[in-house]
N, C-alpha and C positions, 0 to 999 in steps of 0.2 A: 497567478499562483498565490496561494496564501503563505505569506509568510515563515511563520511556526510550521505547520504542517506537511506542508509543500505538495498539498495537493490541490487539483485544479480550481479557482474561481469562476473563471470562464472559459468557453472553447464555442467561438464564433467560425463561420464556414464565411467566406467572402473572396470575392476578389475581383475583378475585373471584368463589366459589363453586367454589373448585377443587375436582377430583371424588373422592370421597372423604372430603373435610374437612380434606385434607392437604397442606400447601405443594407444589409443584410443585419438585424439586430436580437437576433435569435441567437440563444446559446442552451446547447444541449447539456449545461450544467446550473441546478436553480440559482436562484436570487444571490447575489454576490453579497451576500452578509455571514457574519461571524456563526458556522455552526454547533448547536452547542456539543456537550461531550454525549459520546454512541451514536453521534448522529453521522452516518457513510457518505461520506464524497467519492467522487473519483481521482483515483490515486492513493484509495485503502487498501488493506488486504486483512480478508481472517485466514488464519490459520488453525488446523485442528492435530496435534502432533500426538504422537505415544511408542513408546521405545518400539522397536522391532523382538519380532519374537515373542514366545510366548502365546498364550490362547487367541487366535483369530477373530471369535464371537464368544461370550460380549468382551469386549473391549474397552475399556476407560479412556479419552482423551484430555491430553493439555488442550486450551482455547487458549489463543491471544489474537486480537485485533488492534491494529493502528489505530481506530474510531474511537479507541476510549479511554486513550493518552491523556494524561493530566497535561492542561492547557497551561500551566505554569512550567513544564518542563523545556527546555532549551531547545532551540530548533535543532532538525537533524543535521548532522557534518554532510559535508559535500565531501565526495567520494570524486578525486579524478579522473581522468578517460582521455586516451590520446584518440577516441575514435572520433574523427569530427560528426557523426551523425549525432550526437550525444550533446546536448542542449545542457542538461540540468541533471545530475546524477545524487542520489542522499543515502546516507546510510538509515533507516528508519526501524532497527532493529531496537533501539533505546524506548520506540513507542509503543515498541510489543513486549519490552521488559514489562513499563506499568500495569501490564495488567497480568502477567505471570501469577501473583501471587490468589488474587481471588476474584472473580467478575460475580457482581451482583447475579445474573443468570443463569452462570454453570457450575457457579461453587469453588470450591480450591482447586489449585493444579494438584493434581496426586503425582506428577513425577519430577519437574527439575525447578531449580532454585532461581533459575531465569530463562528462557526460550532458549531451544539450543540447536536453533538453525540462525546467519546471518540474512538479513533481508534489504538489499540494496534496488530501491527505487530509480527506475532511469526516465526521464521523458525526453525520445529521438524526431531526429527527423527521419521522415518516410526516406528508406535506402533506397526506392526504385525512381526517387524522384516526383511521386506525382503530389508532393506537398500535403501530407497526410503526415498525422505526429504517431508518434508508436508509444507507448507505455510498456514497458519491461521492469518484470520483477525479478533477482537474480535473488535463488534462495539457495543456500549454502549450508550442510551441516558443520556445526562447528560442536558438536555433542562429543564424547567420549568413544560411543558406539553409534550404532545404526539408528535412523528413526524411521517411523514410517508417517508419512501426512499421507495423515485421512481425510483432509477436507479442505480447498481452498478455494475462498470465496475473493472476487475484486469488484466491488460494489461499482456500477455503472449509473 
């Protein structure tokens, strides 16, 4: 897991009697080096939000994405959890503030001052047992009124 970000470096599949004889040295996440900023791992999320209500089509939305966090910004808090499946839990709402105000891409947010849902990252283990890790995003409004997300992306 990378550090700052707390999303995945590796995820290797292995285990006992692997075929051949030979470690399993694949990992279904690239090259374990630093990537740079907008660049999506696994364990991002974008989000596309804009108030509720109002005209259906067209529609204006806020963007924030985890992927384009300033890399000088402090890692995200660890978020407790009495559930033992629960390995590694963050609050990663701080990395979707930095980009509230404007993304080189989509231009200003036209609605809020900072993202206004919480976004807490979890990585579990498999509840049924079969050694499988689970990723959970818990997104919570924490806005004044209702929002509606239109759009959420979890980069694989």
């Amino acid at each position: 897991m990378r550090s700052l970000s707390g999303t995945l470096l590796c995820f290797h599949v292995s285990g006992p009697g692997e075929p051949w004889g030979k470690p399993n040295n694949f990992s279904f996440v690239g090259q374990p080096r630093s990537p740079g900023g907008g660049c999506h791992q696994l364990g991002d999320i974008n989000l596309r939000v804009a108030p509720a209500g109002g005209a259906a089509v067209p529609r204006q939305w806020a963007y924030y994405t985890s992927a384009d966090a300033d890399p000088q910004q402090a890692p995200a808090p660890a978020v407790p959890s009495k559930d033992p499946n629960v390995l590694i839990s963050h609050d990663i709402t701080g990395f979707l503030n930095s980009t509230s105000t404007a993304l080189r891409s989509h231009g200003p947010n036209p609605f809020f001052g900072e993202v206004p849902v919480t976004v807490v990252r979890s990585y579990e283990k498999d509840p049924d047992h079969h050694g499988g890790l689970v990723l959970r995003f818990e997104v919570t409004n924490r806005h004044t009124s209702s929002v509606v997300v239109g759009g959420l992306g979890l980069p694989m």
